[in-house]
mmCIF file of the N, C-alpha and C atoms, coordinates in Angstrom:
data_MODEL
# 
_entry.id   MODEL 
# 
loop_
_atom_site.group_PDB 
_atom_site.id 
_atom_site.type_symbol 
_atom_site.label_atom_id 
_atom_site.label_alt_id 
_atom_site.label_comp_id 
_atom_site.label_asym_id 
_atom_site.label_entity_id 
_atom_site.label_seq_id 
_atom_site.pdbx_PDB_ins_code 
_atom_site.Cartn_x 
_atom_site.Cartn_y 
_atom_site.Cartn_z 
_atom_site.occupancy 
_atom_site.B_iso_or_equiv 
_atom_site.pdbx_formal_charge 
_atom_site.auth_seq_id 
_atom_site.auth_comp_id 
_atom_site.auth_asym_id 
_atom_site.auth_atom_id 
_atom_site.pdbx_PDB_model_num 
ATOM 1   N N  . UNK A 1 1  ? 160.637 46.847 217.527 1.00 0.00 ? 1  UNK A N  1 
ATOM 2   C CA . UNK A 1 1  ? 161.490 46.052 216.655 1.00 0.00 ? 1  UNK A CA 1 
ATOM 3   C C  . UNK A 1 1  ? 161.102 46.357 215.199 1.00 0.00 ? 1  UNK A C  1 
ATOM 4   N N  . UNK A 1 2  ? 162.411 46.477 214.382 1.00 0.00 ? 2  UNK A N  1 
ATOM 5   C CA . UNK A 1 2  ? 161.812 46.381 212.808 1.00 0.00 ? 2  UNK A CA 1 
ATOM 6   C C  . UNK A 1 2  ? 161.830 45.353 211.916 1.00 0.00 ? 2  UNK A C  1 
ATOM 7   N N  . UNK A 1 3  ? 161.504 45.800 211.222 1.00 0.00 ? 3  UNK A N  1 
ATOM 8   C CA . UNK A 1 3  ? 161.351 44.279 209.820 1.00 0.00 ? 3  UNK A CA 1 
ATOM 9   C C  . UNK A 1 3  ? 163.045 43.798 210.061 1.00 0.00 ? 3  UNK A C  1 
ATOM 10  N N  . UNK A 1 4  ? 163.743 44.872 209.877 1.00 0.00 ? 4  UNK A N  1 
ATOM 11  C CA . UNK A 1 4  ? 165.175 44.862 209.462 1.00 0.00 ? 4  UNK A CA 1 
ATOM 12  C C  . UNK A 1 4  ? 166.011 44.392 210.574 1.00 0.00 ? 4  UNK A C  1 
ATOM 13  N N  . UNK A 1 5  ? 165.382 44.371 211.720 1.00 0.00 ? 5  UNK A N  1 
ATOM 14  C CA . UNK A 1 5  ? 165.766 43.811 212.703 1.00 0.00 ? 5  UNK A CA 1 
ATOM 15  C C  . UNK A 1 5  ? 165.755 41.935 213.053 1.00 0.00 ? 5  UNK A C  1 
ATOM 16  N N  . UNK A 1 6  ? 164.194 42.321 212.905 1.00 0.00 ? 6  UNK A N  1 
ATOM 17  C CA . UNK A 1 6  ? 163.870 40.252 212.282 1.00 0.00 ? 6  UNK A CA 1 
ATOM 18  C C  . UNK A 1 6  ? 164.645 39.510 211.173 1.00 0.00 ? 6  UNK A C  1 
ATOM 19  N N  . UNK A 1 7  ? 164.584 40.534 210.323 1.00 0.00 ? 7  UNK A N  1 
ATOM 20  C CA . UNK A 1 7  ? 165.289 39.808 208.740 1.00 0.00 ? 7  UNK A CA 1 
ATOM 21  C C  . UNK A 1 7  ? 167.180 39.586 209.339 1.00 0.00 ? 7  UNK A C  1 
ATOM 22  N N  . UNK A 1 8  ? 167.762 40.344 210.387 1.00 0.00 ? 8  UNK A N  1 
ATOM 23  C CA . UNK A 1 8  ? 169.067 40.016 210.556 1.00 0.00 ? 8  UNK A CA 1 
ATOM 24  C C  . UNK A 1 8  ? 169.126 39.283 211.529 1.00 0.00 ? 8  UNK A C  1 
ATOM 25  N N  . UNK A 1 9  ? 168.016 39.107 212.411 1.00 0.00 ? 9  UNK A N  1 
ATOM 26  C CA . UNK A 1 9  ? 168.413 37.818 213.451 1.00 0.00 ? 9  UNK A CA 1 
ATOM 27  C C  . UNK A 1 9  ? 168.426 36.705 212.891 1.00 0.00 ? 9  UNK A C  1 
ATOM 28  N N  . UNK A 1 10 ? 167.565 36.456 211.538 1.00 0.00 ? 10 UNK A N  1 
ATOM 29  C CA . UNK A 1 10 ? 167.726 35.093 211.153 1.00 0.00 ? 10 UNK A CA 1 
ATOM 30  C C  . UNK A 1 10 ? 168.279 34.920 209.802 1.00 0.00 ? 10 UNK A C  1 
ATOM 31  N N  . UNK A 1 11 ? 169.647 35.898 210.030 1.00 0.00 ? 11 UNK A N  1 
ATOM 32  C CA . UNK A 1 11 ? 170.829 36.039 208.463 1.00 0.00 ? 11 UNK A CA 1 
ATOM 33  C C  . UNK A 1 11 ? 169.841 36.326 207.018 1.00 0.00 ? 11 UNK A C  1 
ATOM 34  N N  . UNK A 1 12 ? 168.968 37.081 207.514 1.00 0.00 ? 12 UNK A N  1 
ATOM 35  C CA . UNK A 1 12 ? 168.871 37.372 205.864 1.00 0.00 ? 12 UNK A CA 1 
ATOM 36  C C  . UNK A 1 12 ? 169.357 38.824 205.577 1.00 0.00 ? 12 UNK A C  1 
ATOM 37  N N  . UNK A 1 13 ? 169.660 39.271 204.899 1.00 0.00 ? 13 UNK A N  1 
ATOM 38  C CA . UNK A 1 13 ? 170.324 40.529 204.257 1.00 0.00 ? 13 UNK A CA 1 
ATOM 39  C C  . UNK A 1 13 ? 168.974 41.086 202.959 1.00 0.00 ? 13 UNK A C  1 
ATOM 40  N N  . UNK A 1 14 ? 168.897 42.379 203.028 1.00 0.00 ? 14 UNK A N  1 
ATOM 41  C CA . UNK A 1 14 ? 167.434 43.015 202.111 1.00 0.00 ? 14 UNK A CA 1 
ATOM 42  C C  . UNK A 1 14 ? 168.099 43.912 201.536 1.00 0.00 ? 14 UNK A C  1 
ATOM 43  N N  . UNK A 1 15 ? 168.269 44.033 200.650 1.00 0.00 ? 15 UNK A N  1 
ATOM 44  C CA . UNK A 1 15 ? 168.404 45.345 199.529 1.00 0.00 ? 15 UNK A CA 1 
ATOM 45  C C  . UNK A 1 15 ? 167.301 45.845 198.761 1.00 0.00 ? 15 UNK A C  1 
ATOM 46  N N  . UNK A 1 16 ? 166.813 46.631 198.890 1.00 0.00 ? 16 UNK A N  1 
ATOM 47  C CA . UNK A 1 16 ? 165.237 47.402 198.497 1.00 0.00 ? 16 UNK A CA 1 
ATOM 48  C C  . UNK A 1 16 ? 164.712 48.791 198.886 1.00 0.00 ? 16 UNK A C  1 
ATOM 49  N N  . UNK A 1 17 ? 163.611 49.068 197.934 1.00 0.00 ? 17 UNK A N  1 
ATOM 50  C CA . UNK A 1 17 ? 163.730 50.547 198.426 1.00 0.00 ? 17 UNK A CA 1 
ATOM 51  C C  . UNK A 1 17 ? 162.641 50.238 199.528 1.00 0.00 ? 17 UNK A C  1 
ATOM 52  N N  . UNK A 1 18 ? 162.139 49.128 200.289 1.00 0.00 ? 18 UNK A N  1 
ATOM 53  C CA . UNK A 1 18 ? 161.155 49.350 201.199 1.00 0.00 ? 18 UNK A CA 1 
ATOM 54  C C  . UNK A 1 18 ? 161.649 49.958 202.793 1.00 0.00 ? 18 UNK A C  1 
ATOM 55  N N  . UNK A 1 19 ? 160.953 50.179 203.030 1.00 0.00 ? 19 UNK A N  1 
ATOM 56  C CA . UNK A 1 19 ? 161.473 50.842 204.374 1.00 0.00 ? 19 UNK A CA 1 
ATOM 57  C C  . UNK A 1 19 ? 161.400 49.872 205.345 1.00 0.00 ? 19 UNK A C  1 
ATOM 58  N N  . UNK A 1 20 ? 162.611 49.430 205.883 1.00 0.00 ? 20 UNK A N  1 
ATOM 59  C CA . UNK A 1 20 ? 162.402 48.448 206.862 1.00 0.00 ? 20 UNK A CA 1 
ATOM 60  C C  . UNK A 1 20 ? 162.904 48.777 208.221 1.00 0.00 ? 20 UNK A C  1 
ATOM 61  N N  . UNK A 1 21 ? 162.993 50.018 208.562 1.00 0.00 ? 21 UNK A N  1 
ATOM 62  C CA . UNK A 1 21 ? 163.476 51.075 209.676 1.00 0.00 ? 21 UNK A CA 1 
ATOM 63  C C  . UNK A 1 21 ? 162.002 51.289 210.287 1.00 0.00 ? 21 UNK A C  1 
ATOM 64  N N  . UNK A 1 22 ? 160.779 51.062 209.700 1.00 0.00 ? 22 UNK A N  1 
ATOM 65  C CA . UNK A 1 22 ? 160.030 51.715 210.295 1.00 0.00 ? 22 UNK A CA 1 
ATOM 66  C C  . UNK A 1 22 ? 159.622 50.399 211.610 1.00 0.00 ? 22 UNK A C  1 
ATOM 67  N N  . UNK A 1 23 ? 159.160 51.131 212.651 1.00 0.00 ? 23 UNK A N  1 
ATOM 68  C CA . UNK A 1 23 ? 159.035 50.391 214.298 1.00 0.00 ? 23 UNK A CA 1 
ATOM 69  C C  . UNK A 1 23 ? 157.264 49.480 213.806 1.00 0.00 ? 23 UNK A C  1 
ATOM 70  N N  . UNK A 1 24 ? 157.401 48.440 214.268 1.00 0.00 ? 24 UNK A N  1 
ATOM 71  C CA . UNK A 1 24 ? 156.129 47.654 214.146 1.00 0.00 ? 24 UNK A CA 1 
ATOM 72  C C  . UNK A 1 24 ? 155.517 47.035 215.931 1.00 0.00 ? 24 UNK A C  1 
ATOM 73  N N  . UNK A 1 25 ? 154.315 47.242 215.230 1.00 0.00 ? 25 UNK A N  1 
ATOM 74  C CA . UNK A 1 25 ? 153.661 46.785 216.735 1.00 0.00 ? 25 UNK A CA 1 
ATOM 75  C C  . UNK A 1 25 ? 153.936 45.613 217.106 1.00 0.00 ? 25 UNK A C  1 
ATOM 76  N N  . UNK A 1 26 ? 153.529 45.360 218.737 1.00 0.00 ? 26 UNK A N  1 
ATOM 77  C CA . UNK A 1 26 ? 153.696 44.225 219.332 1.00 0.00 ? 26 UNK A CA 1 
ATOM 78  C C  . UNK A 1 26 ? 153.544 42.865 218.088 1.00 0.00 ? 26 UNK A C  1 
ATOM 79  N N  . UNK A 1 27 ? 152.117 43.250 217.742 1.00 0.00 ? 27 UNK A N  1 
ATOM 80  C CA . UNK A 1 27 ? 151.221 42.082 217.073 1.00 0.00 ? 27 UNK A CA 1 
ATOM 81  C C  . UNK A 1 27 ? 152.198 41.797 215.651 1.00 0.00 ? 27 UNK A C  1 
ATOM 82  N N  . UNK A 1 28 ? 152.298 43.085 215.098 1.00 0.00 ? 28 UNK A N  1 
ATOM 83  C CA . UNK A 1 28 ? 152.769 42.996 213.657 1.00 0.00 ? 28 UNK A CA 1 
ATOM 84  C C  . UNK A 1 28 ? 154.516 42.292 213.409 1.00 0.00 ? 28 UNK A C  1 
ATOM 85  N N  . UNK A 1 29 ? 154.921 42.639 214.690 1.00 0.00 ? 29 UNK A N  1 
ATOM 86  C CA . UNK A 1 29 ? 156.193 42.195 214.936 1.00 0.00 ? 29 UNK A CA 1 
ATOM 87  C C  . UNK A 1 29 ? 156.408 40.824 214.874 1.00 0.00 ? 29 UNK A C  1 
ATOM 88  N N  . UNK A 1 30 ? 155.534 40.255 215.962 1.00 0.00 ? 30 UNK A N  1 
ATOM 89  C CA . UNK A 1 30 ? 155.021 39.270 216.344 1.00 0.00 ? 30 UNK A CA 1 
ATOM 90  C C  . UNK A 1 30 ? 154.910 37.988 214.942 1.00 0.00 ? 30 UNK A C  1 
ATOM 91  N N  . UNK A 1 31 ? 153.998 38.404 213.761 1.00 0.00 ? 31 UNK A N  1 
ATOM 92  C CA . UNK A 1 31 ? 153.662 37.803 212.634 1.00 0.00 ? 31 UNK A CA 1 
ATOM 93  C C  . UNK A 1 31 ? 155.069 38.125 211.883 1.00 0.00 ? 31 UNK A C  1 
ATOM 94  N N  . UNK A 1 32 ? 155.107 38.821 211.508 1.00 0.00 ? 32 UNK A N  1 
ATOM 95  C CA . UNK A 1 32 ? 156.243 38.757 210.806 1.00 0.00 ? 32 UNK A CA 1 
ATOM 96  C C  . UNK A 1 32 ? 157.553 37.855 211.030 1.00 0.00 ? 32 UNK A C  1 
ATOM 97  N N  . UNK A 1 33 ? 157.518 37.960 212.417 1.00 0.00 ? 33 UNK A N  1 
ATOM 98  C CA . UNK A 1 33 ? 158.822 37.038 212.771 1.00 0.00 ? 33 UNK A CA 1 
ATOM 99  C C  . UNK A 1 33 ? 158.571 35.741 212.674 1.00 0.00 ? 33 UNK A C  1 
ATOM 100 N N  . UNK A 1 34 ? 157.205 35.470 212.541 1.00 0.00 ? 34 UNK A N  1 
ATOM 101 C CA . UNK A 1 34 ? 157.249 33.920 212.560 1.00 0.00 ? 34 UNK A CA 1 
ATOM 102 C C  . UNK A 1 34 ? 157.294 33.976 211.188 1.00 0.00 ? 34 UNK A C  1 
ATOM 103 N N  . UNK A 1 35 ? 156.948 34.267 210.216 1.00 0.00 ? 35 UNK A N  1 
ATOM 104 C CA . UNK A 1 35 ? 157.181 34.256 208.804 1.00 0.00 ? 35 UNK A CA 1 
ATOM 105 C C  . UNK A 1 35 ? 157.977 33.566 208.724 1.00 0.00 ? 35 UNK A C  1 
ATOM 106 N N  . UNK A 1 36 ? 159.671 35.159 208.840 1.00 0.00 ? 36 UNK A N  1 
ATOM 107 C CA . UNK A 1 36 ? 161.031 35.014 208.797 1.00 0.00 ? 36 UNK A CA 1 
ATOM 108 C C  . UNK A 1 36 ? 161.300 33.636 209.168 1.00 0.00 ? 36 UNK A C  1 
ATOM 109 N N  . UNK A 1 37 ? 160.782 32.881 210.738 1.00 0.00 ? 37 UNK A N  1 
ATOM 110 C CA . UNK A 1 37 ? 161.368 32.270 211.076 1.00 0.00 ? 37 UNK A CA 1 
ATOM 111 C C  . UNK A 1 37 ? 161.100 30.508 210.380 1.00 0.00 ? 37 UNK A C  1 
ATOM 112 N N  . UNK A 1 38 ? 159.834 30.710 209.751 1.00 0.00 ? 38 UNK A N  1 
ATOM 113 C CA . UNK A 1 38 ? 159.440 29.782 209.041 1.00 0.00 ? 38 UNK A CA 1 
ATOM 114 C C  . UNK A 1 38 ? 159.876 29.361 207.887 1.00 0.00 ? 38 UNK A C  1 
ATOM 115 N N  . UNK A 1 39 ? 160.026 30.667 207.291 1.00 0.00 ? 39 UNK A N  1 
ATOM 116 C CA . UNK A 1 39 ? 161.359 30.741 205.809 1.00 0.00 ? 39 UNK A CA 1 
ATOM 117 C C  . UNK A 1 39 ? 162.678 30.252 206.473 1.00 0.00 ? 39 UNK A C  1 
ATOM 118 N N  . UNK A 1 40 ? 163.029 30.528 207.322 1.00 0.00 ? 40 UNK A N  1 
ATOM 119 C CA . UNK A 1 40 ? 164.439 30.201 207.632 1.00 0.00 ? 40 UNK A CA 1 
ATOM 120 C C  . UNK A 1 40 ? 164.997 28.892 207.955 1.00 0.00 ? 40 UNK A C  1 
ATOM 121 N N  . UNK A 1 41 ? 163.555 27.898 208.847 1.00 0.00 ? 41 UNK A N  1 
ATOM 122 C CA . UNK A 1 41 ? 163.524 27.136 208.831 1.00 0.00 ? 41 UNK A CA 1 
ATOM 123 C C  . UNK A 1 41 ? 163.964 25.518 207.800 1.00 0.00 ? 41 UNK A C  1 
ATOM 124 N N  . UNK A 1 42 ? 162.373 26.596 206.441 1.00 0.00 ? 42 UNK A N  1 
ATOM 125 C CA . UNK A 1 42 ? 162.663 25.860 205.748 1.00 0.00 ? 42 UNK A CA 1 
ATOM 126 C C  . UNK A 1 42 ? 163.661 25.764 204.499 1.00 0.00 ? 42 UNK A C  1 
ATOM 127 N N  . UNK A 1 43 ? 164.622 26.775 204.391 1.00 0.00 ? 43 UNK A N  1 
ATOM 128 C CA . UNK A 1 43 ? 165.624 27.469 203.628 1.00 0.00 ? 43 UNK A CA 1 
ATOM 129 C C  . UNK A 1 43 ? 166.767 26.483 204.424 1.00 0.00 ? 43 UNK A C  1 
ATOM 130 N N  . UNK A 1 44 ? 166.715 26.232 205.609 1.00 0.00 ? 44 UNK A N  1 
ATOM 131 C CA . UNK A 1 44 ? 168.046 25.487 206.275 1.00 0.00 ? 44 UNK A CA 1 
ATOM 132 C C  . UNK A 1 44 ? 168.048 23.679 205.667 1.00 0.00 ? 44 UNK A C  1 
ATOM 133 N N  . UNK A 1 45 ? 167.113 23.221 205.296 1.00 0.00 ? 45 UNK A N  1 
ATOM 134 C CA . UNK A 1 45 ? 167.058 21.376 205.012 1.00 0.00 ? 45 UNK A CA 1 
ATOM 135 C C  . UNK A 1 45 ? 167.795 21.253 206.326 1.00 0.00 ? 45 UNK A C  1 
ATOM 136 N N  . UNK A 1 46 ? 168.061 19.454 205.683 1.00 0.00 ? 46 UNK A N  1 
ATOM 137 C CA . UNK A 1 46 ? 168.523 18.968 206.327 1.00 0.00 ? 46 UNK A CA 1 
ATOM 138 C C  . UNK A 1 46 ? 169.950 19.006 207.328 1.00 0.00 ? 46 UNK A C  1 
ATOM 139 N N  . UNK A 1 47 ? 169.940 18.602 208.744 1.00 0.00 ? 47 UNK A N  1 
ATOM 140 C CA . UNK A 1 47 ? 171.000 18.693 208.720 1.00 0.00 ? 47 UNK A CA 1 
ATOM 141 C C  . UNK A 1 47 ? 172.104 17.566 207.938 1.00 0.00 ? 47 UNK A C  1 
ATOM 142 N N  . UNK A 1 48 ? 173.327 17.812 208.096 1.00 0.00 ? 48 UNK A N  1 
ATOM 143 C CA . UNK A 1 48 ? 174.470 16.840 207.313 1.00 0.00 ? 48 UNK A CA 1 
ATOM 144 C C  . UNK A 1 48 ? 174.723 15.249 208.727 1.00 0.00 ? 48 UNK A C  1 
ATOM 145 N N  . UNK A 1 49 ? 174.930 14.415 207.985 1.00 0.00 ? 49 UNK A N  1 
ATOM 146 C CA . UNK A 1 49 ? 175.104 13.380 208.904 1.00 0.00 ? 49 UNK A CA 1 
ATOM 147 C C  . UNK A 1 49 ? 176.134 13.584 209.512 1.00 0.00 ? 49 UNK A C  1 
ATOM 148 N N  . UNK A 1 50 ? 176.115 12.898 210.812 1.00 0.00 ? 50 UNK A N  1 
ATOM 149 C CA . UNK A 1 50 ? 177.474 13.010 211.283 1.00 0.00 ? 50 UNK A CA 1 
ATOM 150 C C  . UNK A 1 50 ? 178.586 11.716 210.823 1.00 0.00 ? 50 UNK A C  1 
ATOM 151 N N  . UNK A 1 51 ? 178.527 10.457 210.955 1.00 0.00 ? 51 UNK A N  1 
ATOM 152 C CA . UNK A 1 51 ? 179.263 9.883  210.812 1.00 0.00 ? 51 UNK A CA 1 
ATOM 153 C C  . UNK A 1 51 ? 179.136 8.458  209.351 1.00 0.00 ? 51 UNK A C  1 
ATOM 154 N N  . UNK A 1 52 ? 180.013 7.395  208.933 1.00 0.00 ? 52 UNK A N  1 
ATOM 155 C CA . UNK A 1 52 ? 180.054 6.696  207.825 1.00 0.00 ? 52 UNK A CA 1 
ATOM 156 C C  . UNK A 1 52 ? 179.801 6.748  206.824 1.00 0.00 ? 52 UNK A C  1 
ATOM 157 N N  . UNK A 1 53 ? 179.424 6.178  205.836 1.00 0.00 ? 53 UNK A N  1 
ATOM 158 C CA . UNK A 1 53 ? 179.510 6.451  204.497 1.00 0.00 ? 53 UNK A CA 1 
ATOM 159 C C  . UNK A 1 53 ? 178.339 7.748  203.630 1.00 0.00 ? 53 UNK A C  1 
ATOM 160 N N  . UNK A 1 54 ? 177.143 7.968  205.038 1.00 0.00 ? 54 UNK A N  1 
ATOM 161 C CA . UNK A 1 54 ? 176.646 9.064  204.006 1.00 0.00 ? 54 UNK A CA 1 
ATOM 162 C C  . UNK A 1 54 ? 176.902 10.307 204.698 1.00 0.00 ? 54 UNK A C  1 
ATOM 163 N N  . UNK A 1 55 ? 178.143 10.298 205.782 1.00 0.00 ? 55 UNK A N  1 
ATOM 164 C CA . UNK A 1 55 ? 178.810 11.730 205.444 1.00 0.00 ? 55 UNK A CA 1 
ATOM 165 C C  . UNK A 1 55 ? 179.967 12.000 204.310 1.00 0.00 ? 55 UNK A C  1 
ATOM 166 N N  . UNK A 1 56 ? 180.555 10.593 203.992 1.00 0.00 ? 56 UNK A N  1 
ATOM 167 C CA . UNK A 1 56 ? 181.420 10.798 203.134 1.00 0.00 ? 56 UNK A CA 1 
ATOM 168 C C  . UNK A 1 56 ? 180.780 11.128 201.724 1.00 0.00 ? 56 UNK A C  1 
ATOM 169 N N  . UNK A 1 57 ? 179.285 10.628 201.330 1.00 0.00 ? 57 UNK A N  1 
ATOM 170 C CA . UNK A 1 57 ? 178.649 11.157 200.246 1.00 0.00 ? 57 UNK A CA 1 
ATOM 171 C C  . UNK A 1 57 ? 178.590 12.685 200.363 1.00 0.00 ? 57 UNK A C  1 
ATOM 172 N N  . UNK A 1 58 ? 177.863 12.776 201.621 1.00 0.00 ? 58 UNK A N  1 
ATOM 173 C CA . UNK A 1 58 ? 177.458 14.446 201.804 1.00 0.00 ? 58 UNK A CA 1 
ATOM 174 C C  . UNK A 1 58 ? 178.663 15.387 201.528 1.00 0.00 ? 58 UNK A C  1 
ATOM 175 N N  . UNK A 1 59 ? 179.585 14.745 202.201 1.00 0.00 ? 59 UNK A N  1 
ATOM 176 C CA . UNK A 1 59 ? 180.908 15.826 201.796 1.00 0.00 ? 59 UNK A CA 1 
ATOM 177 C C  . UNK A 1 59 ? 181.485 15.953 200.394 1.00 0.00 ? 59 UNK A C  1 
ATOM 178 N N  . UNK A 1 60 ? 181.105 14.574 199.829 1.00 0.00 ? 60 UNK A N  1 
ATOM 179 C CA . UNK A 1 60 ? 181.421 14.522 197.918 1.00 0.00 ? 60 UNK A CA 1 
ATOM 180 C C  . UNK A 1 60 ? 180.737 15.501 197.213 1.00 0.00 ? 60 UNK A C  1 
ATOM 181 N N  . UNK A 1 61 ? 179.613 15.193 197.897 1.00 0.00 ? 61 UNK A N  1 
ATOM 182 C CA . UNK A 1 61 ? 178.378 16.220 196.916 1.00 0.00 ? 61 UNK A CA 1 
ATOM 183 C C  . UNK A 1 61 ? 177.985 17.461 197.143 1.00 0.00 ? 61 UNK A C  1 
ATOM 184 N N  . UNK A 1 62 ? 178.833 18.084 198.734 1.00 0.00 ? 62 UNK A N  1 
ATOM 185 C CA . UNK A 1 62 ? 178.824 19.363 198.268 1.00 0.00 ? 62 UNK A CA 1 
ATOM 186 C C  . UNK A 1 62 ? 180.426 20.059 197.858 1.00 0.00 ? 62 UNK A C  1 
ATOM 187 N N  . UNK A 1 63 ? 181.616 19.070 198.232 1.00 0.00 ? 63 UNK A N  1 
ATOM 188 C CA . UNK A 1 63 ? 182.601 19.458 197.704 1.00 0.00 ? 63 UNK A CA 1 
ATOM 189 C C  . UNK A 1 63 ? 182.584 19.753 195.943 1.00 0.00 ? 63 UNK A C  1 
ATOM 190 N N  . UNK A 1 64 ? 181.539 18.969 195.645 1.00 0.00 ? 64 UNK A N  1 
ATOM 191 C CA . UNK A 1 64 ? 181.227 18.945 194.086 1.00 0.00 ? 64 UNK A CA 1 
ATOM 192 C C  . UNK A 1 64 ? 180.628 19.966 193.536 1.00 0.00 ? 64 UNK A C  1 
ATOM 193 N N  . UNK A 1 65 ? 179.839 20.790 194.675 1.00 0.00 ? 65 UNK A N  1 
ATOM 194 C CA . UNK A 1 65 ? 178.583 21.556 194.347 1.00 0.00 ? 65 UNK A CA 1 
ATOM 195 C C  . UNK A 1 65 ? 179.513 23.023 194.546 1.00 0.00 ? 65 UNK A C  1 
ATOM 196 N N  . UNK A 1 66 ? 180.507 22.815 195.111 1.00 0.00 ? 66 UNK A N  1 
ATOM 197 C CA . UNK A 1 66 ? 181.620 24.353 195.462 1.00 0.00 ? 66 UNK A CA 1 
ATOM 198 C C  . UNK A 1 66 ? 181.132 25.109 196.443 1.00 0.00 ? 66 UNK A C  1 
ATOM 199 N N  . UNK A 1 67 ? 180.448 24.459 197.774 1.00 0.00 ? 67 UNK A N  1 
ATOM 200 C CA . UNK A 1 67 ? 179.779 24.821 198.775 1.00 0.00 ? 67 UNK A CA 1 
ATOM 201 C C  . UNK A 1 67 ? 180.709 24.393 200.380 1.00 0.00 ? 67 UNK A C  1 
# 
């Protein structure tokens, strides 16, 4: 598996001159993905409520935010 492989299972996109084609070991694979998956984690917040008045906030404030 490559870097570039981890970085698109969990939607990130890389533009750089690093090489992320190159094949990583079990172990190295291994660390890295939990990285990714730890960034991704915490890059996601909260989820949105589902129902009464603080989904109707949530939907104000990102209809506001142009999201």
């Amino acid at each position: 598996m490559t870097r570039k492989d981890i970085l698109k299972k969990y939607g990130f996109s890389w533009m750089s001159n690093v090489n992320l084609k190159e094949e990583l070991s079990e172990q190295a694979a291994a660390e890295f993905e939990d990285l990714i998956r730890t960034l991704a984690e915490h890059n996601r917040g909260p989820e949105p409520p589902e129902t009464g008045w603080k989904k109707q906030m949530y939907n104000q404030f990102m209809k506001g935010a142009g999201r």
